[in-house]
C-alpha positions as CSV (number, residue, x, y, z in Angstrom):
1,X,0.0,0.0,0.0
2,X,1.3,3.3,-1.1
3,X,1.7,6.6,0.5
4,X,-0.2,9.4,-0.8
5,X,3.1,10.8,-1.3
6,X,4.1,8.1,-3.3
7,X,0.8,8.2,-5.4
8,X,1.4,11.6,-6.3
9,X,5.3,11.3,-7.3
10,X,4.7,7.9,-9.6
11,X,1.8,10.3,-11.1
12,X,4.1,12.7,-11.7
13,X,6.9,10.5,-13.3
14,X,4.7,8.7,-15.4
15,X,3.6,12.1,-16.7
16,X,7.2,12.2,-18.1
17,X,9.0,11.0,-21.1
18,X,10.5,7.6,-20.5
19,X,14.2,9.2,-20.7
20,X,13.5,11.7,-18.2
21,X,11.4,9.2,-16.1
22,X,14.9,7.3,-16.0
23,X,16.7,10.3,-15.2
24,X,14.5,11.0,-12.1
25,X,14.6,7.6,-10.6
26,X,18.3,7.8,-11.0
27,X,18.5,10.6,-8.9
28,X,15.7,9.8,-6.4
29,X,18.4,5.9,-6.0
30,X,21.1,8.5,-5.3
31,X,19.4,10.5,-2.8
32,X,17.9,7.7,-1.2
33,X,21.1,5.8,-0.8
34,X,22.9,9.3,0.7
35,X,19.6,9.3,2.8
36,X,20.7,5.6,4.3
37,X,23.9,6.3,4.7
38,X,22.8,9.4,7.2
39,X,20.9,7.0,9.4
40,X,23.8,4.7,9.6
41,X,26.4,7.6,10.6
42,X,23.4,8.4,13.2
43,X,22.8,5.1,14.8
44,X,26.6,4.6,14.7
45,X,27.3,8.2,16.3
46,X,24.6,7.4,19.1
47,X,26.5,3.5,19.7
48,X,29.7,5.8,20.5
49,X,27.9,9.2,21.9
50,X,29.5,8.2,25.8
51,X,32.6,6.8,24.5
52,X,32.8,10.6,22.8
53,X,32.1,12.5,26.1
54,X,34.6,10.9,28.1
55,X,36.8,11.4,25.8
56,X,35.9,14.6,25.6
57,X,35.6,15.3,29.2
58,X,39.4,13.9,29.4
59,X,40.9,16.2,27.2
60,X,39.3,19.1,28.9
61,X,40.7,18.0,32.1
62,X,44.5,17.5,30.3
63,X,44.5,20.9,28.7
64,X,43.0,22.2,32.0
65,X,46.1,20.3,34.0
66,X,49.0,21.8,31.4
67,X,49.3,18.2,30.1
68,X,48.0,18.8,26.3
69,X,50.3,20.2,23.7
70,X,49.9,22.5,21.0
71,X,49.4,20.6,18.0
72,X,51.9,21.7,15.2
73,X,50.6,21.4,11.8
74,X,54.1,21.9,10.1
75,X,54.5,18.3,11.7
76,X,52.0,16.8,10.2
């Protein structure tokens, strides 16, 4: 069962040449593959949200104790 956001875009697309239909589902396999990608970044980013923090939280306390240095960037 279809959306009636769905509905409406297939109505749309089939209102198209068959080229341009192609060229539209080309881009919507694009976008929705960029759009699966986000949710794994998210769901990975919230897996390692605490592990971030501490670390974090760690630094903060280093720089805070004189214990950080200056990162040189000719060194790199």
């Amino acid at each position: 069962m279809s959306s009636p956001a769905i509905t409406t875009v297939i109505a749309m697309m089939e209102s198209l040449p068959e080229a341009l239909q192609e060229q539209v589902a080309e881009h919507l396999r694009e976008y929705i593959a960029d759009l699966e990608d986000e949710i794994k970044w998210d769901k990975s980013f919230q897996k390692t949200q605490q592990q971030l923090i501490k670390a974090a939280r760690r630094a903060k306390q280093e720089i805070a104790e004189g214990k950080a240095n200056l990162l040189d960037y000719e060194q790199l």
